[in-house]
Residue, then its C-alpha position, 0 to 999 in steps of 0.5 A: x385806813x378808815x377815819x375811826x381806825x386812825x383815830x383809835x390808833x391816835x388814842x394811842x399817843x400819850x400827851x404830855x407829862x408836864x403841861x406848860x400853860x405858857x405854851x398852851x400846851x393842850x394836846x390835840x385830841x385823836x379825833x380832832x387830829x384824825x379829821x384833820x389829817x383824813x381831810x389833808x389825806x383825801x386832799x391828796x396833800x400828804x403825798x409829799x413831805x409834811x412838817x409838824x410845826x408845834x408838834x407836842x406829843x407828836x400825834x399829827x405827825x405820827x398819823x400822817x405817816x400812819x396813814x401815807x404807810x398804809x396807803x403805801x406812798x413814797x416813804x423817802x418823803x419825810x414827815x417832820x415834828x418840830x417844837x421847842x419842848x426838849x420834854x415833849x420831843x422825848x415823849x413824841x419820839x417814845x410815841x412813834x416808837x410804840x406806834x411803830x412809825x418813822x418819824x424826824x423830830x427836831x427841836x427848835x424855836x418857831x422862827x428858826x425852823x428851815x426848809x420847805x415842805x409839801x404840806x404843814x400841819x399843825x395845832x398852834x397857840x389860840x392865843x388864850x395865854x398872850x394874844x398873837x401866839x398863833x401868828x409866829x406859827x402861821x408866818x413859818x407856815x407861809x414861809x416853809x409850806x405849800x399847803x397849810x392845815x391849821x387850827x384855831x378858834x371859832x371865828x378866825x376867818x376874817x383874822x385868819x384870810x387878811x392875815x394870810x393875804x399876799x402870802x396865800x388864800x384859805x380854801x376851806x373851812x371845817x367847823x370842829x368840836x375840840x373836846x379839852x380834858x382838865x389839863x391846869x387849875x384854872x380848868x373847870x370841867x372835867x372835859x370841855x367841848x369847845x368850838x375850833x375851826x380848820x383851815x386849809x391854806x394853799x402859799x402862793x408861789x411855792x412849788x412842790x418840795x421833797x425833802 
């Protein structure tokens, strides 16, 4: 599957009904969610078992089994969407339906989230609302995953690898565009276009999990 056909697939998923600003509750555009997850695809790290953690509407998850179906791998290796939002599991759940894909949703805070993953994927708080919201996600990253997709804003790098020290080390770094639409009052335009970065991060000593 091509990068442009998963994001128009992905254009498919609804967002949410309700937005909570406290939860930063931005939805991941298609086009930022397929360069993420052609990226992890071409990395060789959706092979495995793959978590979504703050998974929202669902659309890493969803396309992370869209993509591991159509590239025929094992489908015993489970793709996962956790997020604390009863409302939005019930969305995610109604998505994966109408894109046809199997996908497990939970619901449950960050800190209880349990076991260990091949890969975590994931789009967490900027911070924007209360400083350090991302860090609780990026902690049970390092805790349950072996490799770590993860966005945030620009300029994160000497945050995000001192954070991370002890625990594991950024790889790569891809700069993206994240177009956000008028999601809350305090939103000015229409759609504004800010910069984010993707980190891909290997864990230290973890092994290759299946679920």
């Amino acid at each position: 599957m091509r990068k442009r056909k998963l994001e128009m697939l992905l254009e498919k998923v609804r967002g949410f009904d309700s937005p909570d600003v406290s939860r930063e509750q931005n939805a991941t555009p298609a086009i930022v969610a397929a360069e993420l997850l052609y990226f992890a695809f071409m990395e060789g790290d959706l092979e495995g078992s793959v978590a979504d953690l703050g998974c929202g509407t669902g659309v890493l998850a969803i396309g992370a089994r869209l993509l591991k179906d159509d590239a025929g791998m094992d489908a015993t290796q489970k793709i996962i969407g956790i997020d604390s939002d009863i409302r939005a599991i019930e969305v995610a759940r109604a998505n994966a339906m109408a894109l046809g894909t199997d996908v497990d949703w939970v619901c449950c805070d960050i800190e209880d989230v349990c076991g260990r993953f091949d890969t975590v994927v994931m789009n967490p708080p900027f911070g924007a609302q209360e400083k350090g919201n991302d860090r609780p996600f990026l902690d049970k990253a390092l805790e349950t995953g072996r490799v770590i997709y993860s966005i945030h804003n620009a300029g994160s790098m000497s945050f995000i690898e001192s954070y991370v020290k002890g625990r594991g080390a950024v790889t790569n770094v891809v700069e993206l565009g994240f177009p956000i639409k008028h999601t809350f009052s305090f939103h000015k335009k229409d759609v504004a276009l800010i910069d984010v970065e993707l980190y891909r991060i290997r864990a230290e000593k973890q092994e290759r999990h299946h679920q």
